[in-house]
N, C-alpha and C positions, 0 to 999 in steps of 0.2 A: 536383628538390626533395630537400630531407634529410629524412630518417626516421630520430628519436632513437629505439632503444629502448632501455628499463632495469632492465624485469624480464624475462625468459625467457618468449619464445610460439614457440609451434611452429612451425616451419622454413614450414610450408603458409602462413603469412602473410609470415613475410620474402620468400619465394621471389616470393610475386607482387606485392610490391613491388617486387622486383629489375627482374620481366616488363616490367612499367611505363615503366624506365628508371630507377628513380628510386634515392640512393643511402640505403643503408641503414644506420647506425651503430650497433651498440650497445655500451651502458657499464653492465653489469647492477653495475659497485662502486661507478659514481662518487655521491661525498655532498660538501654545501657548495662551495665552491666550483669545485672540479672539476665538477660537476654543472652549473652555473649556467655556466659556460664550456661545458661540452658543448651545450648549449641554445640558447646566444647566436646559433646562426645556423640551427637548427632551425626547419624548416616544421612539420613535424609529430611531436609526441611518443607515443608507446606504452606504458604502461604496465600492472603489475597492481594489486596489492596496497601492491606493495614501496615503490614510490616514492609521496612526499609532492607532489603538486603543490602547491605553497603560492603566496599572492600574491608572493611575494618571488621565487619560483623563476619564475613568469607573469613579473613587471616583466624579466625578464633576459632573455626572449627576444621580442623586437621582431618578428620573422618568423616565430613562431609561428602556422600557421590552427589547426590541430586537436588536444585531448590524445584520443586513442583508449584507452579504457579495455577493456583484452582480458578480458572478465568483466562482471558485472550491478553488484557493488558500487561506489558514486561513495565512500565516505566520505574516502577520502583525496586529492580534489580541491576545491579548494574554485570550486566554479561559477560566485558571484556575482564574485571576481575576474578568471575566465575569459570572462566576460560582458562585465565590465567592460576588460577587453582587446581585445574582437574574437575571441575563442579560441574555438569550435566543444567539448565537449565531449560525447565519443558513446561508448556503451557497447556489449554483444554481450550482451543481455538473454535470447537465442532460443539459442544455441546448445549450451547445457548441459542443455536444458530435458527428452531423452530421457536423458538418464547420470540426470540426478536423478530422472528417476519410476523407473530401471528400478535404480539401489540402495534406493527406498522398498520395492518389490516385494521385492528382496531381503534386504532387512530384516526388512519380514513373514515370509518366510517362516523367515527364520532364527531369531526370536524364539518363531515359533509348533512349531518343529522342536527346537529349545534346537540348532542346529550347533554353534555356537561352543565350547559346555558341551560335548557330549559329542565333540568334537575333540581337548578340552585333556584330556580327561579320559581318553584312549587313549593319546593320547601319551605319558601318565604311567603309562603300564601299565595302567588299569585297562579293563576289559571290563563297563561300567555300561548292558548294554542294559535293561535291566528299570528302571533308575530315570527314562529319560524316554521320556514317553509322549505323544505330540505331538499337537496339534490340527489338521485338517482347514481349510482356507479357502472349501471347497467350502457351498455353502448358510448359510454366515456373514454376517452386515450389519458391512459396510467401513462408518464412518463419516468421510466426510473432510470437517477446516475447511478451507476456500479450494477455489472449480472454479476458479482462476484456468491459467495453462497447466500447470504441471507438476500441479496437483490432478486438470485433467482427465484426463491422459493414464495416471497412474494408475487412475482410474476406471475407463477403457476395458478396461487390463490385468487388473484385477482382476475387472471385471464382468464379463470374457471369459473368467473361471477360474468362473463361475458363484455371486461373490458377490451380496450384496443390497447395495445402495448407497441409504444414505442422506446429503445433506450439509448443513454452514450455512454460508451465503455471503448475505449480505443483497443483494448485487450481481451476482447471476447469475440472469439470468431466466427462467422456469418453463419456457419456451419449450427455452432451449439443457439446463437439467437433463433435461428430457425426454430429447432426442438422445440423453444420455449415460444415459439407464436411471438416473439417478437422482430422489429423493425431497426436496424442498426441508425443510427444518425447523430453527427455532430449535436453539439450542448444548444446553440443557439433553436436547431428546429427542434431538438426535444422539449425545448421550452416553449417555442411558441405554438408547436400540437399540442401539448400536454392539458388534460383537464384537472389530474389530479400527476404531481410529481410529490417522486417517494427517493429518498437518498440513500445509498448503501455505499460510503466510499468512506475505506480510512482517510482521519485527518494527516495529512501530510503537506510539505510545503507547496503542494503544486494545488492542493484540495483547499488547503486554507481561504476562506470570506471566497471560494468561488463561484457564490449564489450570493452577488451584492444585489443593488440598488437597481444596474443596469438590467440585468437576470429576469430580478423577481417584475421588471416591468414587462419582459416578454412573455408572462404567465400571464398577463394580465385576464381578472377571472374565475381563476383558477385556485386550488387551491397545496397549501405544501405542507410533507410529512416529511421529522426527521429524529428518526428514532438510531442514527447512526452513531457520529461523533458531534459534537459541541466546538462550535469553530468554522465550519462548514458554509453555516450561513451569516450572515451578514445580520447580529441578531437588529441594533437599530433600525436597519432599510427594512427589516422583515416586519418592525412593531408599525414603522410609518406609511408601507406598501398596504398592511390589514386597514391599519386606522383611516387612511386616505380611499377604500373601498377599489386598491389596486386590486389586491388578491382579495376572494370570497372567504377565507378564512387560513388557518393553519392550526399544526398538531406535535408540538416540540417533544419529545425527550430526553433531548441530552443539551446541553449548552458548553458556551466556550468559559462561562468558570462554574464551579458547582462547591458546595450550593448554591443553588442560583439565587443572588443577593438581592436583596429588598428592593431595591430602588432601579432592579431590571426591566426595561421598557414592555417587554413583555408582558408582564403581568398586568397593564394600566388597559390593555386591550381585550374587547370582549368575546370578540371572534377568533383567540388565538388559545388554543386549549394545551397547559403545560402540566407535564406529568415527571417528577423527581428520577429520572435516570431507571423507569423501569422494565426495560425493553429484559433481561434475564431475570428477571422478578418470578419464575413461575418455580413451584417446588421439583418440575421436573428436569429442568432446566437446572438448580441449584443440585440435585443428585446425579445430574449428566457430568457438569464439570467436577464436582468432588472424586465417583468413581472412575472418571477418566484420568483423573491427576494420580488416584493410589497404584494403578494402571501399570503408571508409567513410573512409579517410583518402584514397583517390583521389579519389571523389566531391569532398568537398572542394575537393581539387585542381583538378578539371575545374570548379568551380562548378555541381555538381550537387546536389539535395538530398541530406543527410545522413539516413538513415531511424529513425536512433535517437538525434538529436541530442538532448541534453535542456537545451539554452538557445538553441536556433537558432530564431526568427519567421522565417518567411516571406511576405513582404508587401511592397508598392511602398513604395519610400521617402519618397516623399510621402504617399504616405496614413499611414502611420502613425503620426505625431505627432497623427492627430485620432483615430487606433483606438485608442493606448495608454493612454489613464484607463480605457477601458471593460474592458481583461483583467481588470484585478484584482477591477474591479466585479464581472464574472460569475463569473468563481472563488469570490468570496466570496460569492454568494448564491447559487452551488452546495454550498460548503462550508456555509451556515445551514440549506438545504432539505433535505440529504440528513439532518442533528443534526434538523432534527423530525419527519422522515418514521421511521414504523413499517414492517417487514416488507420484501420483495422487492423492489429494483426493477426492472421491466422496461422502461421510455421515458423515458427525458430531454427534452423539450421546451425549446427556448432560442428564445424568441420578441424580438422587433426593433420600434420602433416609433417613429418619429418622424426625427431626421436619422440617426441611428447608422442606420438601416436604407437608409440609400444607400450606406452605404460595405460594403467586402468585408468581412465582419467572420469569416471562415473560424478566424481566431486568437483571435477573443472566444467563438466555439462551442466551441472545443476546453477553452478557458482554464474555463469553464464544466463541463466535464466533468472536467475534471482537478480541480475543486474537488469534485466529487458523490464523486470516485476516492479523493481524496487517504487517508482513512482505511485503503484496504486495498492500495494499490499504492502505495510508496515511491515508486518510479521513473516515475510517471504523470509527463506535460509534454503539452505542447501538440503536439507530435510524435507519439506515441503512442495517445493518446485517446480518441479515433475506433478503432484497432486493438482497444485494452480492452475499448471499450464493443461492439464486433463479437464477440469473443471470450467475452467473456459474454452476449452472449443480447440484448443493452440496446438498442432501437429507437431513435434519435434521428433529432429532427426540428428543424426551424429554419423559423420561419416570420417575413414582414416587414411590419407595415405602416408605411403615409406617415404617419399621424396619430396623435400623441401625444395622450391626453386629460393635459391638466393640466401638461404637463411638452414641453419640447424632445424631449428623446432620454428612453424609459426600455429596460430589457434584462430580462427575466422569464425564469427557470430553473425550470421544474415536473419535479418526479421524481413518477411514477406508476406504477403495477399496476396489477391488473383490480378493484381497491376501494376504494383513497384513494388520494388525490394530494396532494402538498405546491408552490404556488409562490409564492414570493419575487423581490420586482419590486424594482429599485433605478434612481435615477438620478444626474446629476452636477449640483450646484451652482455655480453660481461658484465660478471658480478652482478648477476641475476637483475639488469639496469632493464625497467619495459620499455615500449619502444610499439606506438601503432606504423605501420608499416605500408599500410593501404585502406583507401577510402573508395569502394565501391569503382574500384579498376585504378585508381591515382595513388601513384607513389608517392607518399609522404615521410615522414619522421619524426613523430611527437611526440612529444612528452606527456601521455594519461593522467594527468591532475589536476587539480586547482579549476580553473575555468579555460572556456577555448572559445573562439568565434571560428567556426568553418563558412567560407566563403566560397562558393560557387559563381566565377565569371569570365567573360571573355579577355581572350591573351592577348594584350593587347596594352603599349606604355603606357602609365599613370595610374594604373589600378590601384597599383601597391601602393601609388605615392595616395592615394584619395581615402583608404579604408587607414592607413598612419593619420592623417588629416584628421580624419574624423572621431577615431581614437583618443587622441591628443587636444579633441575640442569638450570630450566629453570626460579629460583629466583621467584615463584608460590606459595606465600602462603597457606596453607589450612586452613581453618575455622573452617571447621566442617564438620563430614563425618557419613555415615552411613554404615555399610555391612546387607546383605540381602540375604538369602540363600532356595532355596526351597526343597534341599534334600543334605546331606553329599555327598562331593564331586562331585556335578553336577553343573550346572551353579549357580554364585551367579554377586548377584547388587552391587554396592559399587557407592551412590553419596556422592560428596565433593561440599562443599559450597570453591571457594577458591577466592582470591582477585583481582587478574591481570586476565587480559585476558589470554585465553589459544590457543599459536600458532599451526598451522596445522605442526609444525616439532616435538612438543613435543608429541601430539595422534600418529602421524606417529613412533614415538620411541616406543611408550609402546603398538603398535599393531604390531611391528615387533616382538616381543614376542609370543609366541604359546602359551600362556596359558591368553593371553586379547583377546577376541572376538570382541569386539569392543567398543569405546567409541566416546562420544559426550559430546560438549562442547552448554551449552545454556547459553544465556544471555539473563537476564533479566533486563541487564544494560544498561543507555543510553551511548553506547559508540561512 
């Protein structure tokens, strides 16, 4: 077989390529069509960063099985045309995973030491021991967002130097925080215990600037590490929080554009120590992900599973044309249940009922989890899932029965803790049309997409007319609604499929009302 590569991986993955037999090529210049000719009789491609797999550069290689992504980030592949090929696309998610907790650590301590400051400040001749005087990490509370794996391994190191750990992670279950000696807690008191906060959360739309201005003043003190993604924080509030003597210092390496350009407020600050994106900088790190990517381009080869595929099902090929309405189903009423569930979760429940529950539905559980995920892990699939939800803490269950009430086939996704639980039942209509079915006991009827407000209130005239009202002042189209009632005059459900996004000043109006208990706004939309 041929092995294109095109950006530069460490010898430890070519080499066992070679082992293999297999022949290995690389072209780390070729662009356009050079590239596209390199390709054209490639089994399997390698890449990092550098190269663009695009659909056009896919259509050119006909013998293509696998692009192996040496590194976690996909953005410069595009999946759905790789899908749409047959093309296996597999990343090395794991093997950077001790280089980046062990430059967080190093961060900290550099930030809390001022190194860097009083390095450059020797060098220049000067002899400035009297002006920094450094902070202890010892009896401090680490505060870190995300246990996911580099948060935890962090945790371990730092809680092994005899910090106090507390973290926010809505997906990590009280059970595995335990393990790690830490304290579960919403964002605001993680901030305002924290003496040193450490970030480990893909950037994502829900992650995006969610350490502004307001955040970093509840640190106040304190100091912050963020060797994750770039985007994350609020890089101005973070230069004007240091400068203004809010926060005692900070420890950047990754930013929201990179290279990080000249005229980044960052850099005019002294107390803020930034390092070029080198959180997998270590050479073992750089042969973790090489031989983990050639790995996975064997496997491949031999027709073995792929382990970090992130568009490869595994399923009889017959049965799948009667499994495949139901993925999307459960992803998307994992995606509704996790937007109304409050607090921790610790079990996912995917229950089975009616035909769906004769077939293997192994890829509808997963596809289900990868919807409850999708807000905190970019890279969740159906592949993974099960890994995630073991990694944090998260019990899942799957249970089947032969008897649908009401319906042929339905698929019910419950997230629960040891105090509420949230499930969302859905099923399929003619001509494979979805359709949620029930909201945690309330019959409904709606349509899974776009955006939805679910509205929890008493039964009781004008409701309806008051949340249209308020809709309609905030230029909120409705699409389509449902009301849902489980006894006269007690509580009833009311979802709206509606078009615009729904601001936090319009739920704020129609729950200043006594007779709305509460609503939510979920999107199912890429906004």
């Amino acid at each position: 077989m041929k092995v294109l590569v095109t950006d530069p991986i460490a010898d430890a993955g070519l080499d066992r390529l070679r082992e293999a037999g297999h022949e290995v090529v690389t072209e780390y210049e070729a662009e356009g069509d050079e590239l596209r000719a390199a390709v054209a009789d490639a089994h399997a491609l390698i890449v990092r960063s550098g190269t663009e797999v695009t659909a056009d550069l896919l259509a050119a290689a006909p013998e293509l099985q696998i692009v192996g992504r040496a590194g976690i980030g996909v953005d410069n592949i595009d999946i759905d045309a790789a899908t749409e090929h047959g093309v296996i696309v597999a990343n090395a998610p794991e093997g950077n995973v001790r280089a980046a907790a062990e430059h967080t650590v190093a961060m900290a301590f550099a930030t809390a030491r001022s190194i860097p400051q009083a390095h450059t400040r020797l060098r220049g001749g000067e002899w400035a021991k009297g002006e920094f005087l450094g902070t202890e990490l010892r009896d401090k509370t680490l505060g870190v967002v995300g246990l996911g794996r580099v948060g935890q391994e962090v945790a371990k190191r730092l809680g092994g130097l005899g910090m106090d750990l507390v973290a926010y992670d809505p997906y990590i279950g009280e059970e595995r925080a335990d393990q790690l000696g830490a304290e579960l807690a919403d964002l605001d008191e993680t901030l305002e215990r924290a003496d040193f906060l450490t970030i480990h959360t893909p950037l994502t739309p829900e992650t995006e600037d969610m350490i502004g201005e307001d955040e970093l003043a509840q640190l106040e003190g304190g100091y912050v590490v963020n060797c994750a993604r770039g985007g994350i924080i609020d890089e101005p509030a973070l230069a004007e929080a240091v400068e203004d003597g809010v926060l005692a210092g900070a420890a950047i390496d990754v930013f929201a554009e990179e290279p990080l350009p000249d005229d980044s407020p960052l850099l005019d600050v002294d107390d803020i120590i930034v390092t070029p994106h080198l959180g997998a900088s270590t050479e073992a790190a750089q042969e973790n992900v090489a031989t983990s990517t050639a790995e996975q381009v064997l496997a491949a080869f031999l027709g073995e599973p792929v382990m970090n595929a992130l568009n490869a099902p595994s399923m009889d090929a017959a049965a799948f044309p009667r499994v495949k309405p139901y993925i999307e189903l459960a992803e998307t009423a994992g995606r509704i249940a996790v937007q109304l569930f409050d607090g921790h979760v610790n079990e996912i429940e995917v229950e089975y009922a009616g035909d769906i529950a004769e077939e293997d539905v192994e890829l509808v559980t997963a596809s289900a989890l990868k919807g409850v995920f999708l807000p905190i892990e970019s890279q969740v699939n159906a592949v993974n899932a099960r890994d995630i939800a073991e990694e944090r803490g998260i019990e899942v269950t799957e249970t089947k029965h032969s008897q649908a009430e009401d319906f042929t086939s339905l698929v019910t996704v419950t997230v629960h803790n040891e105090e509420e639980s949230v499930s969302v039942c859905g099923t399929l209509f003619a001509g494979d049309d979805p359709r949620i079915v029930r909201i945690d006991g309330f019959r409904v009827d709606a349509i899974p997409g776009g955006r939805m407000i679910v509205s929890r209130n008493t039964d009781e005239p004008g409701v309806i007319g008051l949340i249209g009202s308020v809709m309609g002042e905030y230029d909120i189209n409705i699409a389509g609604m449902y009301n849902a009632r489980q006894t006269i005059g007690g509580e009833a459900m009311t979802v709206y499929n509606v078009d615009q996004e729904v601001p936090d000043e319009a739920r704020e109006e129609l729950e200043s009302d006594e007779r709305v208990i509460e609503t939510r706004y979920i999107s199912l939309a890429d906004e």
